[in-house]
C-alpha positions as CSV (number, residue, x, y, z in Angstrom):
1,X,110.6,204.2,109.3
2,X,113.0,201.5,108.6
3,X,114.2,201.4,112.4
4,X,113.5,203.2,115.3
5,X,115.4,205.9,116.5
6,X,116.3,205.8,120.7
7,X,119.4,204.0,121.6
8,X,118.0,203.4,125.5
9,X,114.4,201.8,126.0
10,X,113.0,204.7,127.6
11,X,113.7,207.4,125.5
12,X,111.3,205.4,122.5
13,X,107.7,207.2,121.3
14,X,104.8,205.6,120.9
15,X,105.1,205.9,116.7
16,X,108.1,203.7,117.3
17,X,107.1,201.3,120.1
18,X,103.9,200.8,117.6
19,X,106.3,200.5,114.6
20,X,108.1,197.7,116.7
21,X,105.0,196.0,118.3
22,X,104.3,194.8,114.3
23,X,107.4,193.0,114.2
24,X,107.1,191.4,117.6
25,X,103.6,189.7,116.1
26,X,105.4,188.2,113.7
27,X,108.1,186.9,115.5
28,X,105.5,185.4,117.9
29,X,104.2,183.5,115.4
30,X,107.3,181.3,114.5
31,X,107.8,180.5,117.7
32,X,106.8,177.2,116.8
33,X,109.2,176.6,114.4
34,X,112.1,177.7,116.1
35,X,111.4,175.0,118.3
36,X,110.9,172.4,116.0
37,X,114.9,173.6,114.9
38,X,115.8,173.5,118.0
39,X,114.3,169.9,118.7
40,X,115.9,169.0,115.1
41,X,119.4,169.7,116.4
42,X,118.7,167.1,119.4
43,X,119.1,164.7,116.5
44,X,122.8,165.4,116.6
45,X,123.8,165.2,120.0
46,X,123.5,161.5,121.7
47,X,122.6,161.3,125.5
48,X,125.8,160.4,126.5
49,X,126.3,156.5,127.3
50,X,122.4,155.8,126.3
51,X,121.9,154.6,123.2
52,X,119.4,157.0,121.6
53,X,119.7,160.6,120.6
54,X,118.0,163.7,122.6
55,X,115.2,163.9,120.1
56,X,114.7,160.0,119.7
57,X,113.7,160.2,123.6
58,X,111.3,162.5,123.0
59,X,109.8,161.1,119.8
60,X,109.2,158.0,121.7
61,X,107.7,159.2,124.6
62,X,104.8,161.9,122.6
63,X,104.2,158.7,120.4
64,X,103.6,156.1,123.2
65,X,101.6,159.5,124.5
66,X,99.7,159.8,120.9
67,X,99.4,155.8,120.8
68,X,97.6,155.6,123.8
69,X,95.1,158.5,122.8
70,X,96.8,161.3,125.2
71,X,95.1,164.1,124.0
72,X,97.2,167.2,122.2
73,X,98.5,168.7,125.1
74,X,99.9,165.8,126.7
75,X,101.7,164.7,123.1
76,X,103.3,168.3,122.5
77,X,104.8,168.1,126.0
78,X,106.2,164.8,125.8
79,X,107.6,166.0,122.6
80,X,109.1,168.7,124.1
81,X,109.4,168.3,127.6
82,X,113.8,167.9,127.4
83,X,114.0,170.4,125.2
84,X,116.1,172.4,127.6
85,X,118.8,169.4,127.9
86,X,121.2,171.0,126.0
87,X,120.7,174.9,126.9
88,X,119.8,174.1,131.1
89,X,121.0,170.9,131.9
90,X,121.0,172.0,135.4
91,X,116.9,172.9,135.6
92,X,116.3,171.7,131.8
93,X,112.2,170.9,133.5
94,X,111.5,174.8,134.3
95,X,113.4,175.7,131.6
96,X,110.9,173.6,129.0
97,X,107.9,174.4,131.2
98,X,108.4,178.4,130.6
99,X,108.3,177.4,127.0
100,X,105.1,176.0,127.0
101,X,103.7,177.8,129.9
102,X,101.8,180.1,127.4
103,X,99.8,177.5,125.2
104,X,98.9,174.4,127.3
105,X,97.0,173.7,130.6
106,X,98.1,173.7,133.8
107,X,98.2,170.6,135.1
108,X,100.3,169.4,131.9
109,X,102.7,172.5,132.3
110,X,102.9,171.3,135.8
111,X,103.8,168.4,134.6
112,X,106.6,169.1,132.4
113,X,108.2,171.9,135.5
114,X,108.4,168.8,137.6
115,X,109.3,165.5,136.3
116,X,112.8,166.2,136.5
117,X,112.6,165.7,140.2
118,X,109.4,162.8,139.5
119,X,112.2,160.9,137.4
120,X,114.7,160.6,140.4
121,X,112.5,157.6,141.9
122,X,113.9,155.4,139.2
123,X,118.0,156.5,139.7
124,X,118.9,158.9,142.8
125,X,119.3,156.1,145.0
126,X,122.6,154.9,143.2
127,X,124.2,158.5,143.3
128,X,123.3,158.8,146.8
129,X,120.4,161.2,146.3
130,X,116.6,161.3,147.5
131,X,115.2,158.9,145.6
132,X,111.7,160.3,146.4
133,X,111.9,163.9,146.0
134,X,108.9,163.8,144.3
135,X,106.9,163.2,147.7
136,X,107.2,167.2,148.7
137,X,104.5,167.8,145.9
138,X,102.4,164.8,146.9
139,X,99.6,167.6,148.0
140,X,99.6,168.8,144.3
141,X,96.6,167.9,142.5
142,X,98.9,167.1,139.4
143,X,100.7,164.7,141.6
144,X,100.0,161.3,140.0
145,X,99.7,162.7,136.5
146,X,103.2,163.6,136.7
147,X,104.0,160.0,138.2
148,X,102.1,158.8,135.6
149,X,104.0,160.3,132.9
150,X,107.1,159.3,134.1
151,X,106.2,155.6,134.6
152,X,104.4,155.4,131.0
153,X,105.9,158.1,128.4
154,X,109.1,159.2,130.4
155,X,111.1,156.4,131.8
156,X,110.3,154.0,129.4
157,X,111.7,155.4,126.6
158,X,115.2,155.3,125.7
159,X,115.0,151.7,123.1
160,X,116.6,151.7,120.3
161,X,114.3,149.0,118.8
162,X,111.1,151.3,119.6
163,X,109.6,152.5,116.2
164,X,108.4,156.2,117.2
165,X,107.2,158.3,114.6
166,X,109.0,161.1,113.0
167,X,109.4,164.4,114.0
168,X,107.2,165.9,111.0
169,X,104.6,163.7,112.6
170,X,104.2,165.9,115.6
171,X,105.2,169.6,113.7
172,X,101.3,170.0,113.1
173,X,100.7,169.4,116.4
174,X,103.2,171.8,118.0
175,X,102.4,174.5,115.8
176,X,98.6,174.0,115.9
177,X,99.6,174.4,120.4
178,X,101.8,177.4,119.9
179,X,98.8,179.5,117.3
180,X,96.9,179.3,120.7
181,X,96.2,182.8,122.4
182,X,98.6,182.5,124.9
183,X,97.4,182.4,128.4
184,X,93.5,181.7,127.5
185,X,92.0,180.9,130.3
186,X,89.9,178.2,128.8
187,X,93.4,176.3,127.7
188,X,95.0,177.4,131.1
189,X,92.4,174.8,132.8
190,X,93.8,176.5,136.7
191,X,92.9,173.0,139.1
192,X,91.5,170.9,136.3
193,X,93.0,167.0,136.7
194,X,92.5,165.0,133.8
195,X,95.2,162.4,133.8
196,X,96.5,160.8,131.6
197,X,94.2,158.3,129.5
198,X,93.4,155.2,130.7
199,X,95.3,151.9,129.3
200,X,93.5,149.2,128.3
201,X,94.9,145.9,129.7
202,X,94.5,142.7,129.1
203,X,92.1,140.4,131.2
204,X,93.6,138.0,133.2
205,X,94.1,134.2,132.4
């Protein structure tokens, strides 16, 4: 059989829907590198007026993430967490978030569906907007991780003079995510907080 035969979904058999399943697994598994493409095309398109490209912002933020020891999960979704930018610039958060949904815990998918709204505390206020949107998920228990990814890995980076590492650095790491069995319950973590690591900082003078 070099393709099935039905031309509407439910006249298929199971010979073909078995002879189309094999295909399906193996488009599963380059999920990952279609989007590592798609994050290698953010190195073409600016963020308009800012002075770094889509994918620079997201280099920087997964390596301040990796830098200060965020473990895997928290350093694929900072590399990917705008990866909807340029395809759902509207809800570009949920549309990231339903990327990863499958291969990471909760609380960092949480994460990722929400800072969008976690970000506006550091601009709505000059369009006009709620500022603090983010308070209407202050009973979540993902709450301050996602305040705390915007403060540290979010917000902070769009510099030019930032030296983030490349985008092969991370590949591993995102394939090495997406080869998970999607939905596991032991990577889905449902109501585990674990924050983001802690900082060291220096002792006061």
């Amino acid at each position: 059989m070099k393709s099935v035969n039905f031309t509407q979904m439910k006249d298929g058999t199971k010979e073909e829907y078995l002879f189309l399943r094999e295909f399906e697994l193996e488009h599963v598994k380059g999920a990952a590198d279609r989007v590592l493409r798609e994050l290698g095309l953010q190195s073409e398109e600016t963020l308009p007026g800012y002075k770094i490209t889509r994918l620079e912002h997201g280099l920087q933020a997964a390596t301040r993430a990796f830098r200060e020891g965020a473990d895997i999960d928290w350093v694929a979704a900072a590399v990917l967490h705008d990866i909807g930018d340029g395809l759902a610039p509207e809800n570009h958060d949920h549309f990231a978030a339903e990327i990863v949904r499958p291969f990471l815990r909760e609380e960092v998918v949480w994460t990722v569906e929400h800072h969008g709204a976690f970000q506006m505390v550091y601009y709505a206020h000059h369009y006009g907007w709620n500022q603090f949107e983010r308070e209407k998920y202050k009973a979540s228990p993902y709450y301050q991780s996602c305040v705390d990814f915007c403060e540290r890995w979010d917000q902070a980076s769009f510099d030019p003079d930032y030296r983030s590492e490349p985008l092969a650095f991370f590949a591993p790491m995102v394939r090495e995510v997406f080869a998970r069995t999607a939905y596991d319950p032991l990577v889905m973590q449902k109501g585990v907080v674990k924050g983001l690591p802690l900082v060291q900082r220096p002792a006061a003078e």
